[in-house]
C-alpha positions as CSV (number, residue, x, y, z in Angstrom):
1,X,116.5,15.0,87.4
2,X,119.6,17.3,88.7
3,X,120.9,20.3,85.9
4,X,124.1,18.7,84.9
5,X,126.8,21.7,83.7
6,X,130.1,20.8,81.6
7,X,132.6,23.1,83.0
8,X,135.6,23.9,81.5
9,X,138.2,23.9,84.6
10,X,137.0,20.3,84.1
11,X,139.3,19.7,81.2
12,X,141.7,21.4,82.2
13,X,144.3,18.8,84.2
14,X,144.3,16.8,80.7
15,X,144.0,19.9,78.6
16,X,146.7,21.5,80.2
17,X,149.5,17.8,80.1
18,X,148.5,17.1,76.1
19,X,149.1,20.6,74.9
20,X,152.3,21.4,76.7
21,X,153.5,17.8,75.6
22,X,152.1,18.4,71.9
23,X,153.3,22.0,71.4
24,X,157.1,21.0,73.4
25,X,157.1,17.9,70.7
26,X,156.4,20.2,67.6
27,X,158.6,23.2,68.3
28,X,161.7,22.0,69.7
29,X,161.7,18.7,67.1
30,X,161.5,21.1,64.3
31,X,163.3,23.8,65.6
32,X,166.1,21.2,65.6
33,X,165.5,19.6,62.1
34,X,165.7,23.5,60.9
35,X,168.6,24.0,63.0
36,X,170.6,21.2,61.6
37,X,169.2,21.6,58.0
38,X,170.6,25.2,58.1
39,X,174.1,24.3,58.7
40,X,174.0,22.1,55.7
41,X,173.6,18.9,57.4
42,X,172.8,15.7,54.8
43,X,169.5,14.3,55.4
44,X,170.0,11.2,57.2
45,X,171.9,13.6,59.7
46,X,169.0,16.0,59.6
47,X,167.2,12.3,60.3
48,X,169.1,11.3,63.1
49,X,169.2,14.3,64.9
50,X,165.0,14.4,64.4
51,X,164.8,11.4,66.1
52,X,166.8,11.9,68.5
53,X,165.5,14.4,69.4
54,X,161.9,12.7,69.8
55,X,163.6,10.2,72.1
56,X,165.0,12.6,74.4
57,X,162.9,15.2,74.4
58,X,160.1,12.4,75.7
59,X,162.0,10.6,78.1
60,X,163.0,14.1,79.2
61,X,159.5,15.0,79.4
62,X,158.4,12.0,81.2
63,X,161.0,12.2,83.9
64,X,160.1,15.9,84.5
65,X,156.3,14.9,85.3
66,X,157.4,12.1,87.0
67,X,159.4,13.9,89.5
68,X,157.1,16.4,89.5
69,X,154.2,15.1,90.2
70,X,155.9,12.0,92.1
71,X,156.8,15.1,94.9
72,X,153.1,16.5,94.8
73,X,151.8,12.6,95.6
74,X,154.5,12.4,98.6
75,X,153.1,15.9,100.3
76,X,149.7,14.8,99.7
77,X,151.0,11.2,101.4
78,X,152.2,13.6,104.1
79,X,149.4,15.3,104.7
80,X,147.0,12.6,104.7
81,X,149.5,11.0,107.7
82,X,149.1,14.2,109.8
83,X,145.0,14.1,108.8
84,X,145.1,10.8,110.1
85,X,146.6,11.3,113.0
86,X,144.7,14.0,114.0
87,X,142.1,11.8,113.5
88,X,143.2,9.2,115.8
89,X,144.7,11.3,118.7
90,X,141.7,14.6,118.6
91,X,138.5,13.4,116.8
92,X,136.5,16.1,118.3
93,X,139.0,19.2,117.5
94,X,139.2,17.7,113.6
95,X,135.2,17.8,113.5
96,X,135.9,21.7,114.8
97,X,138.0,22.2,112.5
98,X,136.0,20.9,109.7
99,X,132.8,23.0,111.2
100,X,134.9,26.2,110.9
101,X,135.5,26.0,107.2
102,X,131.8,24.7,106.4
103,X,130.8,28.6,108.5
104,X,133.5,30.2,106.4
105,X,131.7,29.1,103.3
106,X,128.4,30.3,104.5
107,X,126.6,28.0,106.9
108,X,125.5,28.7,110.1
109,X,127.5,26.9,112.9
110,X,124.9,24.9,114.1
111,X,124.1,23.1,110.6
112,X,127.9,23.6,109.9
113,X,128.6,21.2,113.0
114,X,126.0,19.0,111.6
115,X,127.5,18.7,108.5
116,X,130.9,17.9,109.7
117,X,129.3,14.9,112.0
118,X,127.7,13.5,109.4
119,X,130.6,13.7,106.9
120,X,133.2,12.5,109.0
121,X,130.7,9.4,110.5
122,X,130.6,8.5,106.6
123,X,134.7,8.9,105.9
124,X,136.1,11.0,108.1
125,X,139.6,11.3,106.1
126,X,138.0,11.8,102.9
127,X,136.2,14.8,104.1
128,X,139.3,16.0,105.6
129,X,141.1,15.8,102.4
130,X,138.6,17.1,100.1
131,X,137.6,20.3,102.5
132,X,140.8,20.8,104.3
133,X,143.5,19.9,101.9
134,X,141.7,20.4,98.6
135,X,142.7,16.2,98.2
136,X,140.3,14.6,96.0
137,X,140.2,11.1,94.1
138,X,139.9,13.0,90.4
139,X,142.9,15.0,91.4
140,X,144.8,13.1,93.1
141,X,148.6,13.1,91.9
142,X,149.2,10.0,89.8
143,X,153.3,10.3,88.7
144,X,153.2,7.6,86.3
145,X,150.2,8.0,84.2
146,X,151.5,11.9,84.1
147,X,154.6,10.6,82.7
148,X,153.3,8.5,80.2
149,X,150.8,10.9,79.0
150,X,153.4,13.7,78.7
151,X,156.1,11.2,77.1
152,X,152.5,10.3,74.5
153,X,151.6,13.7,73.5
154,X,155.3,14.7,72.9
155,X,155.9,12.3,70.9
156,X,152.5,12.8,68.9
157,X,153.4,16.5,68.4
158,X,157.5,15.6,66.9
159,X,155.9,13.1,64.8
160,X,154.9,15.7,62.7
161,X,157.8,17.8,61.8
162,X,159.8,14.6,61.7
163,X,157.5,12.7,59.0
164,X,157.6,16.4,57.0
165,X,161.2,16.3,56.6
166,X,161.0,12.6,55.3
167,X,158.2,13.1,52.8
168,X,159.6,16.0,51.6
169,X,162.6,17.0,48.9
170,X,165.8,18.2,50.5
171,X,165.9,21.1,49.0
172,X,162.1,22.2,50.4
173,X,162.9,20.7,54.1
174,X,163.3,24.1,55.9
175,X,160.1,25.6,55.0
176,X,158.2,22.8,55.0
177,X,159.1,21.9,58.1
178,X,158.4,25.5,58.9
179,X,155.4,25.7,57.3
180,X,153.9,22.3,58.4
181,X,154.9,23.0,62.1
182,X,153.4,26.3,62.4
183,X,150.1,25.3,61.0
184,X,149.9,22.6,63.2
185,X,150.6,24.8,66.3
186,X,147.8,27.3,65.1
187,X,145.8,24.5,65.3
188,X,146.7,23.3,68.1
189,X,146.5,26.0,70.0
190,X,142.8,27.2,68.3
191,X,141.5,23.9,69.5
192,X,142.8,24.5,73.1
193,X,141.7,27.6,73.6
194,X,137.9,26.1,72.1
195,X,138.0,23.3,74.7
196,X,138.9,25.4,77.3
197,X,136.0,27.6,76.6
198,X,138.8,30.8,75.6
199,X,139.7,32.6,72.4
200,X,140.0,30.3,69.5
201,X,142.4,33.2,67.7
202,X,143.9,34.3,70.9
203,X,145.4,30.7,71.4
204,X,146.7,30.2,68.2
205,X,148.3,33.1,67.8
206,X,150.3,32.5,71.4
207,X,151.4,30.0,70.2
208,X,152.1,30.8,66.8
209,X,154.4,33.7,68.2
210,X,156.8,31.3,70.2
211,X,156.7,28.6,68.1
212,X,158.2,30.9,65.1
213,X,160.8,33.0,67.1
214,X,162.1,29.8,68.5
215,X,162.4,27.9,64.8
216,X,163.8,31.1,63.3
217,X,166.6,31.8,66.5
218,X,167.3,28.1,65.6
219,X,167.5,28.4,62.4
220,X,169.7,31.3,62.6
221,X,172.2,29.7,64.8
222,X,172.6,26.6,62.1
223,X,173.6,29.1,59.1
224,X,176.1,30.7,61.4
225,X,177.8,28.0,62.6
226,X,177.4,26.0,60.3
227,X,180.0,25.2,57.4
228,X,180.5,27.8,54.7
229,X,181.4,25.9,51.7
């Protein structure tokens, strides 16, 4: 039986969408709540912003990875055309090409050549894309399932400073909020930084660091602007 090895760059793609959604839901939904709750706000404003918030700052998030990664699926598209083509119009030249990089990688040319035959007689495009392009089925760009899973985890990560301020008393909702939010980043960002196979303390505390300054700049702008009596 083959030695199979869990690498972490495996994780990564998914690792990388859920805690950028999660951490972008949790600070900016409670920076806000703290924001407004600073400027004296009643609590069914302090509400209303929360959740509005939640609602745009997903929709926001899912039309950024759907763009995004909507433009990376139309160059890889593009590319694929030109493999294609080169394909169709050069065979021989593409099998060159694909020797050449097999030698750069540390065959000899002869079994480099031999390679390239016998890859491209099996899928000739799909060798190109993997080898040439760096194209493969795992990482291909998929815009919609991005934007849903970045719309998902933002939303998970507001839910939590939003369902503090409605559990807890008025007078307690800035540092609870606070509080709540910040442990939940430490955590988030410890578990990251275990999955990806980095410092557990090292993650939280990157996180930790934003997430505060960004709550207390937000913070600070409510009680100045908000009203004084």
């Amino acid at each position: 039986m083959p030695h199979k090895e869990q690498h972490h760059t495996q994780r990564m793609g998914w690792l990388r969408a859920a805690v950028l959604g999660a951490n972008d839901g949790i600070v900016s939904t409670a920076s806000l709540l703290m924001g407004v709750a600073s400027a004296h706000a009643t609590r069914g404003g302090i509400l209303i912003a929360g959740i509005s918030g939640l609602v745009a700052g997903a929709m926001a998030m899912a039309a950024g990875e759907y763009v995004s990664v909507g433009s990376q699926a139309d160059t890889e598209r593009a590319d694929l055309a030109v493999e294609s083509k080169g394909l169709e119009d050069d065979r021989e030249s593409e099998r060159e090409e694909l020797a050449v990089i097999y030698v750069k990688r540390g065959l000899d040319a002869r079994l480099a050549r031999k390679v390239a035959e016998q890859l491209m007689a099996h899928d000739a495009l799909a060798a190109h894309a993997r080898d040439e392009l760096g194209i493969t089925e795992n990482l291909r760009a998929r815009p919609l399932q991005a934007a849903l899973a970045s719309a998902a985890s933002f939303t998970a990560g507001a839910a939590i400073p939003l369902l503090t301020a409605v559990l807890v008393l008025e007078t307690n909702l800035v540092s609870a909020v606070g509080g709540v939010s910040l442990a939940s980043l430490a955590l988030l960002g410890g578990l990251a930084g275990w999955v990806g196979g980095a410092s557990i303390t090292l993650g939280a505390a990157r996180v930790l660091l934003w997430g505060a300054l960004a709550m207390a700049l937000t913070a600070m702008v409510g009680s100045l602007l908000g009203p004084t009596t």
